[in-house]
C-alpha positions in Angstrom: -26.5 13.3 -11.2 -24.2 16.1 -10.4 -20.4 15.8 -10.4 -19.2 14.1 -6.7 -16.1 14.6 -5.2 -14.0 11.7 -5.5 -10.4 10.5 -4.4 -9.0 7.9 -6.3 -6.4 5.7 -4.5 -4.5 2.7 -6.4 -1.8 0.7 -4.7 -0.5 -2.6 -3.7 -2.2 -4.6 -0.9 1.2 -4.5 1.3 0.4 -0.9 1.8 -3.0 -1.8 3.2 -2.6 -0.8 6.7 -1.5 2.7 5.9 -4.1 3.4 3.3 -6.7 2.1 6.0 -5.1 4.3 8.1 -5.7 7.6 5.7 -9.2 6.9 4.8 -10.9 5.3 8.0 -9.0 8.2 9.8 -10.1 11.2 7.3 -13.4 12.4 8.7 -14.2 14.2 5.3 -14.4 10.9 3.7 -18.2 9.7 3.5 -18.2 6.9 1.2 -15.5 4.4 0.6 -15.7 2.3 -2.8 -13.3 -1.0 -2.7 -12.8 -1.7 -6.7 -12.1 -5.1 -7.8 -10.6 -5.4 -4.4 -7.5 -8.0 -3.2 -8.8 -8.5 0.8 -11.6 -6.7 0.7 -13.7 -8.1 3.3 -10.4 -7.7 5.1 -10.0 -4.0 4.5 -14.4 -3.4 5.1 -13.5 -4.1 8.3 -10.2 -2.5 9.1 -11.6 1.0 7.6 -15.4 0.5 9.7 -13.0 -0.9 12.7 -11.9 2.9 12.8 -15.1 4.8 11.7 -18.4 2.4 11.8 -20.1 5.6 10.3 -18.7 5.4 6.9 -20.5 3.9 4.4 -18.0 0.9 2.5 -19.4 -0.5 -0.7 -17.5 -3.2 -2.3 -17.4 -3.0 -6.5 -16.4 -5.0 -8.6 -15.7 -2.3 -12.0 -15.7 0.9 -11.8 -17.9 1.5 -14.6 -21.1 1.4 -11.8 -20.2 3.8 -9.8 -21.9 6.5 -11.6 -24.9 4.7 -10.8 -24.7 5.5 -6.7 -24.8 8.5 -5.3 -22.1 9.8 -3.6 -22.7 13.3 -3.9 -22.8 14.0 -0.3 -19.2 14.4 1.2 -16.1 13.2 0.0 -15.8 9.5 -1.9 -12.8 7.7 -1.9 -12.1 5.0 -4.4 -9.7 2.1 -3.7 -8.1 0.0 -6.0 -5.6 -2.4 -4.7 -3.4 -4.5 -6.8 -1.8 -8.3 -5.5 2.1 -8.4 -4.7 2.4 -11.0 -7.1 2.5 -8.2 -9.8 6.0 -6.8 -8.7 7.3 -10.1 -10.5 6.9 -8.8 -13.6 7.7 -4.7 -13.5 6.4 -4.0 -16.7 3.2 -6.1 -16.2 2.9 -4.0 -13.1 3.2 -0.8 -14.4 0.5 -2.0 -17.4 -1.9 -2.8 -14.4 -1.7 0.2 -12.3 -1.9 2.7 -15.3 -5.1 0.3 -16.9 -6.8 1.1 -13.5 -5.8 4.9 -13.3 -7.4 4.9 -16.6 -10.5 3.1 -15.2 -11.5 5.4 -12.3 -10.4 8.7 -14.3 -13.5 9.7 -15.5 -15.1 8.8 -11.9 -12.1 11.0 -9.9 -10.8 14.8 -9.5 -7.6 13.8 -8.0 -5.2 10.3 -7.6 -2.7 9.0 -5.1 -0.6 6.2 -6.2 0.3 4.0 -3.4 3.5 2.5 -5.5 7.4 3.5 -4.7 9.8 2.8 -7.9 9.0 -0.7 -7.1 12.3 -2.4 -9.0 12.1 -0.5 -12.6 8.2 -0.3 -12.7 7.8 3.3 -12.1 11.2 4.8 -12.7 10.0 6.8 -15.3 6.3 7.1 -14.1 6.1 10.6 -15.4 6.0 9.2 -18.8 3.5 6.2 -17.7 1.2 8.6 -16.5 1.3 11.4 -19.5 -2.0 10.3 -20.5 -3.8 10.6 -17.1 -6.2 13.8 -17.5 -6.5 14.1 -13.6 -3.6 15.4 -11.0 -1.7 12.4 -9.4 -0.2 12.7 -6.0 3.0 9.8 -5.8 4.9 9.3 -3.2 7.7 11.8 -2.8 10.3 11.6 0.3 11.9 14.6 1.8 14.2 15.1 -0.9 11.1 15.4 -3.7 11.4 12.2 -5.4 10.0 9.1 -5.6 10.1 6.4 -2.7 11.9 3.2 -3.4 9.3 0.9 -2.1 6.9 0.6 0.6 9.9 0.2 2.9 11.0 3.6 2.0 7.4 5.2 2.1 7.9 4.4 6.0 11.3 5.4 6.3 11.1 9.2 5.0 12.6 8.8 1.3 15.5 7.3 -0.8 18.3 8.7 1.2 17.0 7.2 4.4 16.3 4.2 3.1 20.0 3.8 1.8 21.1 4.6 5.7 18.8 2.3 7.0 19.9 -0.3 4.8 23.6 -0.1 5.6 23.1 -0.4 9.3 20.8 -3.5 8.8 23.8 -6.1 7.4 21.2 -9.8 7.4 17.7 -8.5 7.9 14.7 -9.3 6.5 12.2 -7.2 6.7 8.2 -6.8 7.4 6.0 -4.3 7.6 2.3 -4.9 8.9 0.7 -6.4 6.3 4.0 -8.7 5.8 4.0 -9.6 9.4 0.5 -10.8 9.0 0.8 -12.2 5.6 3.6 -13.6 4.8 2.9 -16.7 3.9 0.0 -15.7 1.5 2.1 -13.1 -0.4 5.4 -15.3 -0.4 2.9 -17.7 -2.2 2.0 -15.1 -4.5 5.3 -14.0 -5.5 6.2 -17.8 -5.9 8.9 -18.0 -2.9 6.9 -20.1 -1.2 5.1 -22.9 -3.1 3.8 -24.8 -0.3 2.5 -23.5 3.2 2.9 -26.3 5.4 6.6 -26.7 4.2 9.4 -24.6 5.2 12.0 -26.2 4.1 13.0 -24.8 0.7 12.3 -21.4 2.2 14.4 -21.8 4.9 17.3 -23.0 2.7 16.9 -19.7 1.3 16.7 -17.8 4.3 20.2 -19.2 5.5 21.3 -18.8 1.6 21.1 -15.2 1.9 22.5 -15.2 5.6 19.5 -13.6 7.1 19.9 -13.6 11.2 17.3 -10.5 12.1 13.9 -10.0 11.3 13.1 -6.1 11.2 9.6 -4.8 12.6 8.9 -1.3 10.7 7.2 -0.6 13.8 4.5 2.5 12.7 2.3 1.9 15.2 -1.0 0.7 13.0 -1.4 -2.8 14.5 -1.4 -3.4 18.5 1.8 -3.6 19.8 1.0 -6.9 21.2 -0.7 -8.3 18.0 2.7 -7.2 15.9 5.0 -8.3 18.5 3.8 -11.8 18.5 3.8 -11.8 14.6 7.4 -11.3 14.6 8.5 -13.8 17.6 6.4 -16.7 15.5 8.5 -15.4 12.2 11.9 -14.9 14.5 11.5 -18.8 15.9 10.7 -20.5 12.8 13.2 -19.0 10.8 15.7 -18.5 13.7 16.2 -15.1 13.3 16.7 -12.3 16.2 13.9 -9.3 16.4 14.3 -5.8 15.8 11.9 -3.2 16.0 11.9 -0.2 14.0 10.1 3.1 15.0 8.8 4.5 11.2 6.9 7.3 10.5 3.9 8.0 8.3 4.9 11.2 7.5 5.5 10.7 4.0 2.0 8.8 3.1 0.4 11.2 5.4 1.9 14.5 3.5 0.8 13.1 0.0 -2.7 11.9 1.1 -3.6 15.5 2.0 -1.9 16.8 -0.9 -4.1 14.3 -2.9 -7.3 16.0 -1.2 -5.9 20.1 -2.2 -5.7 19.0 -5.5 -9.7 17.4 -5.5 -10.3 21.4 -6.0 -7.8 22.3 -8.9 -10.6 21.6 -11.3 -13.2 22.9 -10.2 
């Protein structure tokens, strides 16, 4: 089998919605491989929701994909990792660079779907010295490394830090979190049962949230995200803000993910 031309995509399932975005959106991409994949029913659909034409195989090890052909077009693989893995920041960082290290041999170029995420990837120059492949992260407009998912949306660290001082009590969701919260507060352990809402709430008022924050991008219907927040707003009774975000920032390092796919050829 000849060499196919793969992109390799590893990040955390709260960036779900934007990934989707990138690959169901990128006509060049032919096949789509979910590895080992948190939600991946969910995301099948979601990417053939925007483009019924790709072809979206779920795996679960990479080690099989040399055994399908995906030599005609571009492949993208996509390995998500659970939230719950931000609790421990070095377990994290073991996790991401073990799958890098999976799909290398499979992959011309990487995108890493992580910001600094606490202390996990501070230093992820040094976590990825070993990677034999380019790898595209996350860089605002000032050149370095996001924060978070937050501050993937919001244009880099120095808008984050504006964004935060104008936004005194707020909590705040993205997509996924507006349509998941009570899953990945489970996962994280802030939540230990669903059906009570107690504790939470004690720690809700605890950390004096009022305002729930919408980092409105535009991915999910306005009328679908709108209605995720007022259900959030009136059961923790918060106020609702929407913020207009941009992709600009996943949307720059996706396509220079795909200029690098020809660096080694």
């Amino acid at each position: 089998m000849s060499d196919p031309l793969a992109l390799g995509i590893v990040g955390c399932e709260v960036m779900e919605d934007e990934i989707v975005h990138l690959v169901g959106g990128d006509p060049d991409v032919v096949n789509v491989l979910l590895i080992d994949a948190t939600g991946s029913n969910r995301m099948e659909r979601k990417i053939l929701g925007i483009d019924p034409n790709k072809k979206v195989l779920r795996v679960k090890c990479p080690d099989v994909v040399p055994e399908l052909d995906l030599r005609n077009g571009l492949s993208v693989l996509i390995w998500l990792k659970p939230i719950e893995l931000h609790q421990s920041p070095p377990l994290l960082r073991e996790e991401v660079h073990s799958a890098i290290k999976c799909m290398e041999p499979h992959v011309k170029s990487f995108i890493m779907f992580y910001g600094q995420c606490g202390y996990a990837f501070r230093n992820v120059e040094k976590v990825l010295e070993d990677v034999n492949v380019p790898v595209t992260l996350l860089k605002g407009s000032n050149d370095l490394l996001v924060d978070d998912c937050t501050g993937s949306l919001l244009g880099g660290s120095e808008e984050y830090r504006q964004f935060l001082m104008g936004q005194q009590g707020a909590y705040v969701l993205n997509t996924m979190w507006a349509a998941n919260w009570k899953e990945f507060m489970q996962e994280i352990q802030m939540l230990r049962d669903p059906e009570d809402m107690s504790e939470i709430k004690e720690v809700f008022q605890y950390m004096d949230y009022t305002v729930v924050v919408g980092l409105d991008t535009g991915l999910v219907e306005s009328t679908v995200f709108d209605r995720q927040l007022e259900e959030f707003a009136n059961l923790f009774g918060m106020k609702i803000q929407r913020f207009p975000c941009s992709l600009s920032v996943v949307e720059r390092c996706y396509q220079e993910a795909k200029g690098k796919l020809f660096l080694q050829d």
